[in-house]
N, C-alpha and C positions, 0 to 999 in steps of 0.2 A: 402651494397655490396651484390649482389646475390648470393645464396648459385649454387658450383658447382658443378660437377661428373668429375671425370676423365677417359677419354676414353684415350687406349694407342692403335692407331695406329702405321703402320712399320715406319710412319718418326717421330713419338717422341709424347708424352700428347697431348691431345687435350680437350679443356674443356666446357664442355655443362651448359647452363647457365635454368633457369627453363621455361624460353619461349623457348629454344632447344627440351629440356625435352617435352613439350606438345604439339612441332609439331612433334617430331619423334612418338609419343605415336597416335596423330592422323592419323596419313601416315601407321602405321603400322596397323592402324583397315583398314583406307581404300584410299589406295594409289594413289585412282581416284580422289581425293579431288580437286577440281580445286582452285586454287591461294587464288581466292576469300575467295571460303568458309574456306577454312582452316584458314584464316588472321580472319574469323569472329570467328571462334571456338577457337582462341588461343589469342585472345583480340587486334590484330595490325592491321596495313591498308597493304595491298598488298607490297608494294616496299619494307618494311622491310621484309614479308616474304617470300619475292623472294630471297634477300640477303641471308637470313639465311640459305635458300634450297643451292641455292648454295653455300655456305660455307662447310654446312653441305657435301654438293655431292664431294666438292673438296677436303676436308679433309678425303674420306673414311668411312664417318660414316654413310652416304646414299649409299651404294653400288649398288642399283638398285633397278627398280619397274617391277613388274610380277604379271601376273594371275594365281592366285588358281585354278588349272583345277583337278577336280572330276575324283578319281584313280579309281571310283565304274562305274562312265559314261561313261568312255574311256576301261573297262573292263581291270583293272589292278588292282587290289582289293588284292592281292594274296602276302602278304609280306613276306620276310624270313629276317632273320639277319645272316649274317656268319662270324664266326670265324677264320679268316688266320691264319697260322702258316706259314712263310718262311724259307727255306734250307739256306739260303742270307741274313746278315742284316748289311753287308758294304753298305755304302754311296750310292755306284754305283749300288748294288743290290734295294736297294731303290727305288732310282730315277728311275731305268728299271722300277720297277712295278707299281710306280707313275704314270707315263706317262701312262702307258698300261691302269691302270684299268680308266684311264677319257676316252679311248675309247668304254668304255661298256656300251652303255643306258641305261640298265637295272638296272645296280649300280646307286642308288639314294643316297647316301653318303658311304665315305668311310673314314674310323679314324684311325690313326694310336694310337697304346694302351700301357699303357706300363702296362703287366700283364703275364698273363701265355700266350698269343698268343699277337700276331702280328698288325692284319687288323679288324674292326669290318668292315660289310660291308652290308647296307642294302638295298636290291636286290627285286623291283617291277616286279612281272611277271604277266599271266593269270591267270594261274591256277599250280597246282605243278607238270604238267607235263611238264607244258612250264620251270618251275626251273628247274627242270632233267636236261634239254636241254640247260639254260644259264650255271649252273653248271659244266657240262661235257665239251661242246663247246666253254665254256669263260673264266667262272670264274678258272677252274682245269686249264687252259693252260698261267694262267695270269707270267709271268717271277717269279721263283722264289719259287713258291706255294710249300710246301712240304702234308701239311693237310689242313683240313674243317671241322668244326663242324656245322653244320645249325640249326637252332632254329625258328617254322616257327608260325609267330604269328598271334592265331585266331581271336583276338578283339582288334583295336586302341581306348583303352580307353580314349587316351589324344593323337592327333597329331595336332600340335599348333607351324607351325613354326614362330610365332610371339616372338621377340626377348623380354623380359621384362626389362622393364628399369629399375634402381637404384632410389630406394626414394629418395625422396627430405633429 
């Protein structure tokens, strides 16, 4: 029997088996992999690993494919992390600034924490004047906002959003 990992999607376990395992681990190096090569790199012929993708894509466990676009090429190089604290942390105050802050490009993720604040919140700009500017303009008017503490980092020694899978 195949050793497996449990994945807990919203509709209930989902179980990855080790040919799951080493086409998510290929797709995650390089998600342009066409059918083909992927079924070569992972030891099958095509039709199974067409199955698998889809299975995989329908159970949530492939949530999508995207390009890595260069934050240094596009001049966006410039990262801060902030600290929310909210005046509001009923249900309803929530969801107000849920909504709000997916309107703000500039917020490149956003976490709710459970610590001495609120929101962690990490905010791609130019340069730190251009953050002055989302800070004051977006981020301070996001519903709710009572503080901000920013934290602005000089060197991405590790930014690697490749998800690592569970050993065998």
């Amino acid at each position: 029997m195949a050793e497996t990992t449990k994945i807990e999607p919203s509709d209930g376990p989902f179980e990855l088996d080790r040919t799951d395992r080493a086409i998510l681990a290929e797709l995650a190096r390089d998600g342009r992999l066409s059918v083909t090569e992927l079924a070569g790199r992972v030891g099958l012929s095509k039709t199974p690993v067409q199955a698998r993708m889809k299975r995989l894509e329908a159970a949530g466990v492939i949530a999508g494919y995207r390009a890595i676009i260069s934050a240094v090429r596009m001049n966006l190089a410039h990262v801060a992390f902030v600290e929310l604290k909210l005046s509001d942390t009923r249900e309803a105050a929530l969801q107000a600034f849920n909504r709000a802050v997916r309107a703000v490009p500039e917020i490149e993720e956003c976490h709710m924490i459970a610590g001495g604040f609120d929101y962690l919140l990490k905010v791609r700009t130019t340069d730190i004047t251009d953050y002055r500017r989302v800070l004051a303009e977006r981020i301070s008017t996001l519903p709710h906002v009572a503080s901000s503490s920013t934290y602005v980092a000089m060197e991405a020694i590790k930014d690697n959003a490749i998800v690592t899978l569970p050993k065998d």
